[in-house]
N, C-alpha and C positions, 0 to 999 in steps of 0.2 A: 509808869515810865522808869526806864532804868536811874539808878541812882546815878553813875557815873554822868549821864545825861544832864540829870539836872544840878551837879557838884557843877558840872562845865558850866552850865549855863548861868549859875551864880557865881562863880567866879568871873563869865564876861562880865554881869553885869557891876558888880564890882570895881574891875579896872577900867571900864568905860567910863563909871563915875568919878573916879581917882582923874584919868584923862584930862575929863572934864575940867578936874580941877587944878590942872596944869602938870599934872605927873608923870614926866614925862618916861620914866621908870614903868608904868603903869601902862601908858601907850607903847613902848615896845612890847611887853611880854601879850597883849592883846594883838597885838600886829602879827607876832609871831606864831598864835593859836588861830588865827583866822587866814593866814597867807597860802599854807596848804589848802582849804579846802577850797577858796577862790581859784586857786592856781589848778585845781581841778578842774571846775566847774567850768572854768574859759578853755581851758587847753581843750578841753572835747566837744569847743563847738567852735574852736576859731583855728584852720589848718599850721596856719603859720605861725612857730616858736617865735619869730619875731613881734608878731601882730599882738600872739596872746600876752605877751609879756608887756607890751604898751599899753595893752586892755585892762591887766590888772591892775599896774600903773593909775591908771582913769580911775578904778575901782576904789583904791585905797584915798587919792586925791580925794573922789567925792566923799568916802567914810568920814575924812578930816574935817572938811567942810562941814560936814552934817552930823557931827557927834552930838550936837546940842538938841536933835531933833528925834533921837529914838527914845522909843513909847516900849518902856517896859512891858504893857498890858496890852499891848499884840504880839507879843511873842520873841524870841531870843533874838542876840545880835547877832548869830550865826545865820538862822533866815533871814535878818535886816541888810547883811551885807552880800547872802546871794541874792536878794531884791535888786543891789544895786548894782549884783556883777550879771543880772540877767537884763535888766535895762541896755548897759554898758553893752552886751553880744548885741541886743536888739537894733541899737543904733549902729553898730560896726555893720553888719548886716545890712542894713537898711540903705548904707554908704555903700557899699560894695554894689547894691541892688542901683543904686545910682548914678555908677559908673561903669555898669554891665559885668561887674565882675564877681556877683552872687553866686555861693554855692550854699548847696544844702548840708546845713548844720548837721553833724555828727552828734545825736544824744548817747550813744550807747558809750559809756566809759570803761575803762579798764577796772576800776570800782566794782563794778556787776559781777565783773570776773571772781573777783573775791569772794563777793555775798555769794555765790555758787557754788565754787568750787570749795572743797577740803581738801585736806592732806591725807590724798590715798597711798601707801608703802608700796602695792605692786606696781611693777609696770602696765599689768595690763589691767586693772582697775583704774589707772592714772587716763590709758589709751581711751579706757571707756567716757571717763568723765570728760578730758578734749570733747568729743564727738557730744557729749549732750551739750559742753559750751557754745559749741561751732552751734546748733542748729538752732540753741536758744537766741545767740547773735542775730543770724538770718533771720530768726524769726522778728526781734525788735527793730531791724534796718528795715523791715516792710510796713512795720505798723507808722499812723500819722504821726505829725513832729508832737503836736501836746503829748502822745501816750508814751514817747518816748521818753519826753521829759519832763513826766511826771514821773514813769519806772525809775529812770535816772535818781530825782532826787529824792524818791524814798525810798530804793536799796542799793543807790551806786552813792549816794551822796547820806544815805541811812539816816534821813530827816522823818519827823514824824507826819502823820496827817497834815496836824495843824502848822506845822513850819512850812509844808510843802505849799498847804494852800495859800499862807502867807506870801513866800517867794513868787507863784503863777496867781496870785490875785484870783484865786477861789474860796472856796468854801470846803472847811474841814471835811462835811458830810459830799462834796462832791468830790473828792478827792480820794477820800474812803472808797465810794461805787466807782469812779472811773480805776482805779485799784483793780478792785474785786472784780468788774467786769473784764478788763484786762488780762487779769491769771486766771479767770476762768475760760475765757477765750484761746489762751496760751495752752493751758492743760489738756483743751479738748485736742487743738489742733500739733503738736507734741506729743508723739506716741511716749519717749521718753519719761516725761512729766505725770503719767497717770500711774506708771508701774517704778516712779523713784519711791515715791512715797512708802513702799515697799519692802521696795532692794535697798534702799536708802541711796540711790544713785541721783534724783534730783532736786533743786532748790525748794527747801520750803521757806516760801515768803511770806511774813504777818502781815495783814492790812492793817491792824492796829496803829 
């Protein structure tokens, strides 16, 4: 695992514990490393700046509530709190579903963009690269809502296996093959994606 990953992850747990124990000094600077990526995770599945902002709201409420209740030994407090900003969509969702006014969740993030693209200096390598974003896009707006958003949070959200399966209430090892089944599926049907590897023009994604 990268280092920086797990420096992060023991510094959450660190000022979760300080929290715990009333510091409140400790609860901001935690509040602060985790409010971006919440503030991701909802904004790409809930349309409305207004809603999503209430959502997170919800999010961080229940964190507070529930600070006494994370289990070190399943995994970081960065998956334990997209656990509860993925509940948090579920029910907003499921309200909307109840009042007829359900739409279908957006997993593809602005994040992905990232993990894909580089910094190309031409313009017309920059021209090139759009055109494999655009088709990878269209290609993940057709796939079902899990594989969405499971791609989502292990290269838009750049969780590991195990935190992914954490946050979707799987299993590492299932997590891992719906991955690999996924990019290999991607690869075959993206002409792009067989001749990046190459040119160096497309995403190379780790299932690790």
């Amino acid at each position: 695992m990268d280092l920086s990953v797990t420096m992060r992850d023991a510094r959450h747990r660190l000022l979760l514990e300080l929290a715990r124990r009333g510091s409140e000094e400790a609860f901001r600077r935690l509040y602060a490393e985790l409010y971006e990526p919440v503030c991701r995770y909802v904004g790409a599945r809930v349309r409305s700046p207004e809603e999503a902002e209430d959502l997170v709201a919800t999010v961080f409420g229940r964190f507070v509530e529930g600070l006494g209740g994370f289990d070190a030994g399943r995994g970081p407090v960065t998956a334990w709190v997209l656990g509860m900003a993925r509940h948090a969509v579920i029910d907003h969702q499921r309200r909307q579903a109840a009042f007829g006014g359900a739409r279908q969740a957006a997993a593809l993030t602005d994040e992905l963009h990232d993990v894909i693209a580089s910094d190309l200096p031409d313009p017309l390598g920059a021209l090139v690269r759009d055109e494999e974003i655009r088709a990878v896009r269209d290609w993940m707006r057709r796939q079902d809502a899990q594989t969405r958003e499971l791609l989502d949070l292990r290269f838009g959200q750049g969780l590991t296996s195990r935190e992914a399966a954490q946050v979707m209430g799987l299993t590492p090892e299932a997590v891992r093959k719906r991955s690999e089944r996924a990019l290999r599926q991607m690869r075959q049907e993206l002409p792009t994606a067989d001749k990046g590897q190459e040119e160096g023009g497309a995403p190379c994604m780790n299932v690790e």
